[in-house]
N, C-alpha and C positions, 0 to 999 in steps of 0.2 A: 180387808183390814179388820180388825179383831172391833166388837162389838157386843155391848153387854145389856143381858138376857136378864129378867127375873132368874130365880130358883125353878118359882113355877114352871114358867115357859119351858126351859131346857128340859123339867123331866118329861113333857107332856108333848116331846117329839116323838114322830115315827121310829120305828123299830129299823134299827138299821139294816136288816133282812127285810124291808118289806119289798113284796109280791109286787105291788104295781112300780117296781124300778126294771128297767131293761138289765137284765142280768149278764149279758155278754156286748161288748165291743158293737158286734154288727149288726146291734140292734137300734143303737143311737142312730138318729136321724142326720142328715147331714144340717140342717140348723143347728140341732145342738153343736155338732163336732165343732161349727164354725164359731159357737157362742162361747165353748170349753178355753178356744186358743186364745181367744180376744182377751177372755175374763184370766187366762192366767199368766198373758202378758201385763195386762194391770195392777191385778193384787200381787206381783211378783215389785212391782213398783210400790202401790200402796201401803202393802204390808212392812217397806222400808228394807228387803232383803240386800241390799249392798250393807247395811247398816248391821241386822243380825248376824249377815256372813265375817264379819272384822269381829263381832263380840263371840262367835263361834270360835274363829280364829285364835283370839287368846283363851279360850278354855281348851281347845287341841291344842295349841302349845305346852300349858299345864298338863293337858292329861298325857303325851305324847309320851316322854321321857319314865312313867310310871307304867304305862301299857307296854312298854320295851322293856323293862327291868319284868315285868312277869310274862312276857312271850321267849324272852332271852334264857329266864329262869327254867321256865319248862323246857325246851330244846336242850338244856344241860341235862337236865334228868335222864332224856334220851341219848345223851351224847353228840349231840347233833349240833352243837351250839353254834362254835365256830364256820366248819362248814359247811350251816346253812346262811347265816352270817354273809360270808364271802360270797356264795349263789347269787343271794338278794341282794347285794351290792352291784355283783356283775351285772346285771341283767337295769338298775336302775339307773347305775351309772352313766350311761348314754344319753338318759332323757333328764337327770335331774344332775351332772357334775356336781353344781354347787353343794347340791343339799346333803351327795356322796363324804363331797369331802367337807362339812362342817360336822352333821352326824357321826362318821366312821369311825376316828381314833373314841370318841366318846360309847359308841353300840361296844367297840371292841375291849375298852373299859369293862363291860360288864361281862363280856365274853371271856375276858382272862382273872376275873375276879368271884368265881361260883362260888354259893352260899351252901349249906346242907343243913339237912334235919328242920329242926324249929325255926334257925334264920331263913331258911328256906319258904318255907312253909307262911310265916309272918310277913317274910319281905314282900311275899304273892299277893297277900290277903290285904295289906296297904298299899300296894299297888293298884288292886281291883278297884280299891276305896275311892282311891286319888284318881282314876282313871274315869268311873263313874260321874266326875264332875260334867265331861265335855255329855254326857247321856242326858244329864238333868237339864243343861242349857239347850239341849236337842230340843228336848220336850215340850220346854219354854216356847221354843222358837214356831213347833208343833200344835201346840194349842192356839197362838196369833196365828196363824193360817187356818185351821180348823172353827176360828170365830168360836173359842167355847173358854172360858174359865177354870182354871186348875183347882179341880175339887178337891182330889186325893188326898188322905192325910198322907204325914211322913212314913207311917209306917205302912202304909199300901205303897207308896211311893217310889220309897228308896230302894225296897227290894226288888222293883221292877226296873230300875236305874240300874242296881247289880247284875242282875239276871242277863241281862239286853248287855252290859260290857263283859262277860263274863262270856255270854255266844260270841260276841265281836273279837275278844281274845281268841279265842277257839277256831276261831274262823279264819282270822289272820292267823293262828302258829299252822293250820292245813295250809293255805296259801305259800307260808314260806317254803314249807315241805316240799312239795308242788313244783315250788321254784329249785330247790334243792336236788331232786331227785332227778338226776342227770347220771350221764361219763359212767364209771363203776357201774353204780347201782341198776341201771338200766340193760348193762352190758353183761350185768350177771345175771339179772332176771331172763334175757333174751337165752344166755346159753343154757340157763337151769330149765326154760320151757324149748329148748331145742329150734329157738327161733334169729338166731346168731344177732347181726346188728338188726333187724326189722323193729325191736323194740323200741332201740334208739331213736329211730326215724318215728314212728309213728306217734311214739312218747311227745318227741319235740312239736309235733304238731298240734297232738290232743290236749296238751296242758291249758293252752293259752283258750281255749274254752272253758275250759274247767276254773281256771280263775274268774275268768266272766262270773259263769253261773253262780262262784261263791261271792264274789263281790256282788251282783246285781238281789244275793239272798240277803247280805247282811243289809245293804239299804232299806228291800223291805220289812226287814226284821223291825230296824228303825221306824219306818214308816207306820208300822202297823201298830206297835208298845207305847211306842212313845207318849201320842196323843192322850188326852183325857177324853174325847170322842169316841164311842164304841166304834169301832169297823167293819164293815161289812166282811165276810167271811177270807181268812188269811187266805193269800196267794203268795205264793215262792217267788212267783217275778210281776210286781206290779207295774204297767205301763209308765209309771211316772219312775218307779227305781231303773229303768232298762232306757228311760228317756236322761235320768240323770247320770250314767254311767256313760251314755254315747256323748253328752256334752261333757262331762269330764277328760272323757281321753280324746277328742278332738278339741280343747279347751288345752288340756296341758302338751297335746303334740304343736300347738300354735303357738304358746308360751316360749316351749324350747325353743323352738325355729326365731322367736321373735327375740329371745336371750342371747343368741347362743350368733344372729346378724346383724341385731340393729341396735340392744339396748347400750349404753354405756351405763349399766350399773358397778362392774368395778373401777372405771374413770370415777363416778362420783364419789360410790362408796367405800373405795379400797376394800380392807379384810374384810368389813361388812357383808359385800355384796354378795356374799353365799346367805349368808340370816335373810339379808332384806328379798331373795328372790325365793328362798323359803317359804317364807311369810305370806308373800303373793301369791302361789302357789296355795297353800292352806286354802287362802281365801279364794280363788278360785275355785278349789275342789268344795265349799262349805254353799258357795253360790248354784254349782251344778247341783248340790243333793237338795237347797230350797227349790229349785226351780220344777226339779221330779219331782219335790211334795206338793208343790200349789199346784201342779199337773192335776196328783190324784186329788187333790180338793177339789176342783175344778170340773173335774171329769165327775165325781162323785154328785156336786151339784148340778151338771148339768142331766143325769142319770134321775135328780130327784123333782125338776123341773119339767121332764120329760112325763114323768110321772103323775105330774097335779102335783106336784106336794110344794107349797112356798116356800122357795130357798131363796128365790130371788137378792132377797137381802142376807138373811142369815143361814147359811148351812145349817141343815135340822137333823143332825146326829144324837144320839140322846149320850148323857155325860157316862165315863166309869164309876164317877162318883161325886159328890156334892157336897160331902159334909165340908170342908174348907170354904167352898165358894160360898156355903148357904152360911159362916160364920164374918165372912169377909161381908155379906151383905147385909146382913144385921147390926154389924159395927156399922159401917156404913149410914146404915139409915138408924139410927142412934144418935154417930155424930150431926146428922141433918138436924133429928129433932132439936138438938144441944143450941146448932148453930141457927135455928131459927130462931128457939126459943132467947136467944142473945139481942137479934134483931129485932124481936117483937119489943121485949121490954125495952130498949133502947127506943124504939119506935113511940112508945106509949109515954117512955120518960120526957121524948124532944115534946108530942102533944099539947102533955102538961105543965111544961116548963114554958110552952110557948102564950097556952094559955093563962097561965100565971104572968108573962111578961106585959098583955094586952091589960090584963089589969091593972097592973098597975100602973102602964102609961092613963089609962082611962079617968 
């Protein structure tokens, strides 16, 4: 649960590289490991993660709809719009119907409506804008886990909010590709390298790792920018991104199975019931990526515990920066002064007023 630090204290944490932390996995002790899983089944409670994942939730709704009009936009550029469009359909279809067909006629809206030049160009650049919202609630959510205070100004900030959906764009338009690049394209690649169908077969196999690796990147992408907590040195696949990606799709293959036998969502909901198993869905995939970051907290404090270093209570990461937090605590202890100073004279008014009442009964 997030917890508040002087100024002082936060800068005059260990260096997030420090030497006495066990540097690899198999060096944790098996105490610790056992302390890591305890502590991040708790603070996964504590920190109130059902409650972050819903307000996650409506900012991926928002951002949703803007990150598709500039992953849509680029794929035109390449001409690829449409039928990548339809790949990525096919392929979700199965697991998510509803979500196929409430998204669909709307992706395809944008698919049959290409922008050029400046609208092009502009439509991207507010897109990024508007898509960056769901990054900065990340962040939010990043820092109560992290136990540290959002120091950053805006303008450190936002650019790293851009940046970070800007890879995540990028990352999903390779994924759709990915998905895309079937039938034809494989079948001419196979004859131009003199390898007739073998391509095909081998393609269809190797992709579905290759999205792994990009999806379990861009989690740690997330994991690692987000925070106002230095990090200890970037990895491409952090335990807690590889642990939130296996609860996701063992999370959303139970979803289906469980939609798709047992729920009566559209007996309750009628036309609804695509939005509202939507929705659910969000929030379950927002709950898998908390639970891979209170992982890497978790594992991180128990790394610094292992160490001598007291994290016991508070994780001791030192901040990215402090100028905010150090102005939010001088307001802070400003209003106190104000508000004591209110008490006091009230204090001193009731004394004298009392003493004044003694007299004159006397």
């Amino acid at each position: 649960m997030a917890r508040r630090d002087t100024a002082g204290t936060i800068q005059d944490r260990p260096d997030e590289e420090d030497a006495r932390k066990p540097d690899s996995p198999t060096e944790i002790e098996k105490p610790s490991w056992k302390y890591v899983l305890r502590k991040t089944m708790r603070e996964f409670g504590s920190d109130q993660c059902t409650d972050i994942a819903a307000s996650l939730t409506y900012y991926a709704v928002l951002s949703l709809f803007p990150a598709l009009i500039a992953i849509i936009s680029l794929l035109g550029v390449f001409g690829q719009g449409g039928s990548t469009v339809d790949a990525v359909m096919d392929v979700v279809r199965p697991i998510a119907p509803d979500a196929v067909e409430l998204l669909g006629p709307v992706i395809q809206g944008f698919v049959e409506s290409p922008a050029a030049g400046f609208a092009l160009v502009s439509g991207v650049v507010l897109s990024i804008w508007s898509a960056s919202g769901y990054v900065g609630a990340f962040s939010r959510a990043m820092n109560r886990i992290y136990e540290i205070p959002e120091g950053r100004p805006f303008l450190k900030l936002k650019p790293m909010q851009l940046a970070v959906t800007v890879i995540g764009i990028v990352i999903l338009l390779i994924c759709a590709l990915i998905i895309a690049i079937s039938g034809p394209v494989t079948d001419a690649i196979g004859s131009a390298l003199g390898l007739g169908p073998t391509v095909q077969i081998v393609w269809s196999i190797a992709k579905w790792p290759v999205l792994a690796f990009a999806i379990v990147l861009l989690i740690a992408i997330l994991y690692y920018a987000t925070p106002n907590a230095k990090q200890p040195k970037f990895r491409w696949m952090s335990m807690g991104a590889a642990i939130a990606l296996l609860v996701l799709v063992v999370a959303s293959v139970a979803f289906a199975f469980y939609v798709t036998n047992f729920s009566s969502y559209a007996k309750n909901y009628g036309a609804l019931a695509g939005v509202v198993v939507f929705l659910l869905w969000l929030w379950i995939a927002n709950l898998a990526l908390l639970f891979g970051a209170e992982f890497d907290a978790e594992l991180e404090r128990g790394r610094q515990l292992q160490a001598g270093i007291a994290a016991e209570e508070t994780l001791q990461l030192p901040p990215r920066d402090t100028k905010v937090s150090d102005k939010k605590a001088a307001a802070e202890r400003e209003d106190v002064k104000r508000g004591r100073g209110i008490r006091e004279r009230h204090d001193r008014a009731e004394r004298l007023g009392g003493g004044g009442d003694q007299g004159d009964g006397a």
